[in-house]
N, C-alpha and C positions, 0 to 999 in steps of 0.2 A: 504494500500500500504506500501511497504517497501523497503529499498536502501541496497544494498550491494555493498561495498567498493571490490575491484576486483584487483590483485595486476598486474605488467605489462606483467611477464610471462605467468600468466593466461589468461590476455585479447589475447593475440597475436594466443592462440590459439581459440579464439572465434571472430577476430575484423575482417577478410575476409567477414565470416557471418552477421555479425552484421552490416556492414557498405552495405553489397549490398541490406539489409534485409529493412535499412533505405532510402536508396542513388538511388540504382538501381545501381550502379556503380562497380566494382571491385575497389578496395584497398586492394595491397597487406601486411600483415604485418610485414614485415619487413620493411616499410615506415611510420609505427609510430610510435613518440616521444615523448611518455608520463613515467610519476611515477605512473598513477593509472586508472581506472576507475571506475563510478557508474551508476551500474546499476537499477531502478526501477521496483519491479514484484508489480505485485495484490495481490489481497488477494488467486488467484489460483496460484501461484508461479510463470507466466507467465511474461515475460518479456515484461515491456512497452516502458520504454526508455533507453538511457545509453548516458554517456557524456566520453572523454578521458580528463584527466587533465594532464598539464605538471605546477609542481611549479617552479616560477618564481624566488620568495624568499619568508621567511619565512613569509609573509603577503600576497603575490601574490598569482595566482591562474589562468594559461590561462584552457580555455577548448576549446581543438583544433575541433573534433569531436564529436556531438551529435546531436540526435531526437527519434522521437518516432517509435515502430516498427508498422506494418502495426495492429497489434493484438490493439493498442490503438488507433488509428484514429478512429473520430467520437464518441469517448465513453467519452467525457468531460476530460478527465483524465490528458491532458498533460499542463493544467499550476499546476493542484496539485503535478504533478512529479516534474515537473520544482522548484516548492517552496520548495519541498522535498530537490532535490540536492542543490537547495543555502541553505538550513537551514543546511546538512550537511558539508557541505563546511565552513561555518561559524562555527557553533557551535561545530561539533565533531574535525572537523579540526584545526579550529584557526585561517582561514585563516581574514583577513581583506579587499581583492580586489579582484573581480574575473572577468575574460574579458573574451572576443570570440568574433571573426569576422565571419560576416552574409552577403553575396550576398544580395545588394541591393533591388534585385530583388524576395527575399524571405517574399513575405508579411507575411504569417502565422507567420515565425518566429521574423518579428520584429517587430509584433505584442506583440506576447511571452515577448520577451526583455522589452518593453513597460508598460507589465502589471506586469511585476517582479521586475522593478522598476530600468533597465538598463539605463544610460544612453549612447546617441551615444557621442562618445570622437574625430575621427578621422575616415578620408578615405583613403582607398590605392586603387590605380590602379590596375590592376594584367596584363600586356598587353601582358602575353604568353597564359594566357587561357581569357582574353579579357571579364575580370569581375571585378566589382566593386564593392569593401567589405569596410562596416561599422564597425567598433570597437565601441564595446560597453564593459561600466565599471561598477561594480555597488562596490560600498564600503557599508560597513554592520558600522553602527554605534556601538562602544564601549565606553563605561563610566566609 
């Protein structure tokens, strides 16, 4: 597997797709606010997952949107994605914190969180779309 860094111009002409692809949902893009994305292919160049990042500051790291596309479900593959992008996140980036907020109600993914080594930080309400999101943070140790 392999990540490519995706700049914001690029994504916007692929994040329509990419999020209904994930979501099931329309997101238009012009309603996303990121510096970057990363995406995950296989070793067939097929695309597995993609996260959008917005830096926070030079240590931060939110990632607003992300999962895996239907082409990885079921194939084991998406906590090695998952470790993928925090390793680049960390390592190539520099960042030192990285966070995302997860529907409650999304057990796979905070499972995900879980095994990556997230922790939950805080809750928010959301009472226009009448859903409750977990923030979770993970800091990468530096020495």
């Amino acid at each position: 597997m392999k990540i490519h860094r995706v700049e914001k111009e690029d994504w916007y002409q692929l994040a329509e797709k990419a999020h209904l692809a994930v979501f099931s949902t329309v997101k238009k893009a012009n309603t996303h606010r990121i510096d970057f994305a990363l995406v995950v292919e296989n070793e067939h160049g097929v695309p597995m997952q993609f996260v959008t990042c917005r830096e926070l500051d030079s240590d931060s790291v939110y990632c607003q949107f992300g999962g895996s596309f239907p082409s990885a479900l079921g194939t084991g593959q998406t906590i090695h994605g998952g470790q993928l992008m925090l390793e680049w996140l960390e390592k190539e980036a520099g960042y030192r914190r990285v966070s995302f907020l997860v529907e409650n109600t999304n057990a796979a993914m905070l499972k995900l969180a879980m095994q990556c080594g997230f922790l939950i930080m805080g809750v928010r309400a959301d009472s226009h779309l009448h859903i409750t999101l977990l923030e979770h943070v993970k800091e990468f140790p530096h020495g």
